[in-house]
C-alpha positions as CSV (number, residue, x, y, z in Angstrom):
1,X,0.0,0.0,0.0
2,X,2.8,2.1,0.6
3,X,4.2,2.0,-3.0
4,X,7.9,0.5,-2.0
5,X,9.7,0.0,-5.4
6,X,12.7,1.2,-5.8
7,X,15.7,1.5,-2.7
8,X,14.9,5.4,-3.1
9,X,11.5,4.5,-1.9
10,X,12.8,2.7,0.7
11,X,15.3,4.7,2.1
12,X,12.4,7.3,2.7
13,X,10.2,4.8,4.6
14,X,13.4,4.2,7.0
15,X,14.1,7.7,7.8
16,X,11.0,8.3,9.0
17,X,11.1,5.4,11.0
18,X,10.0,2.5,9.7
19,X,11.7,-0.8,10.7
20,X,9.7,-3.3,8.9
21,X,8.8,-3.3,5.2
22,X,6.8,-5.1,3.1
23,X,7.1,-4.8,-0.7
24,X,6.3,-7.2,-3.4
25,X,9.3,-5.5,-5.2
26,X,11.9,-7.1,-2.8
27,X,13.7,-9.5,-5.4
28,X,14.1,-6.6,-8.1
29,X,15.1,-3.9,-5.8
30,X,18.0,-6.2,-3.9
31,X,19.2,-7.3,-7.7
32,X,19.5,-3.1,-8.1
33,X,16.3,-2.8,-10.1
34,X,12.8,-0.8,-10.0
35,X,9.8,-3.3,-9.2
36,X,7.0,-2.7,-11.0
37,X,3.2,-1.6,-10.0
38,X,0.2,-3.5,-10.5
C-alpha cells in the first residue's frame, strides 16, 4: 500500500522510521532494479 519499489523508496520509509517493510518489489530492488506496479 505504501508504494515501495525502488531502494529510493525505501530509504524514505526508513528515515521516517520505519523498521519493517513489506514490498512485493523485494527480489528486483535487492538485484539493483525498480519493481513494477500493479
Amino acid at each position: 500500500a505504501g508504494g515501495v519499489r525502488t531502494q529510493e523508496d525505501l530509504e524514505k520509509f526508513l528515515e521516517e522510521g520505519c523498521d519493517r517493510i513489506g514490498t512485493s518489489s523485494a527480489v528486483n530492488m535487492i538485484k539493483g532494479g525498480q519493481g513494477s506496479g500493479y
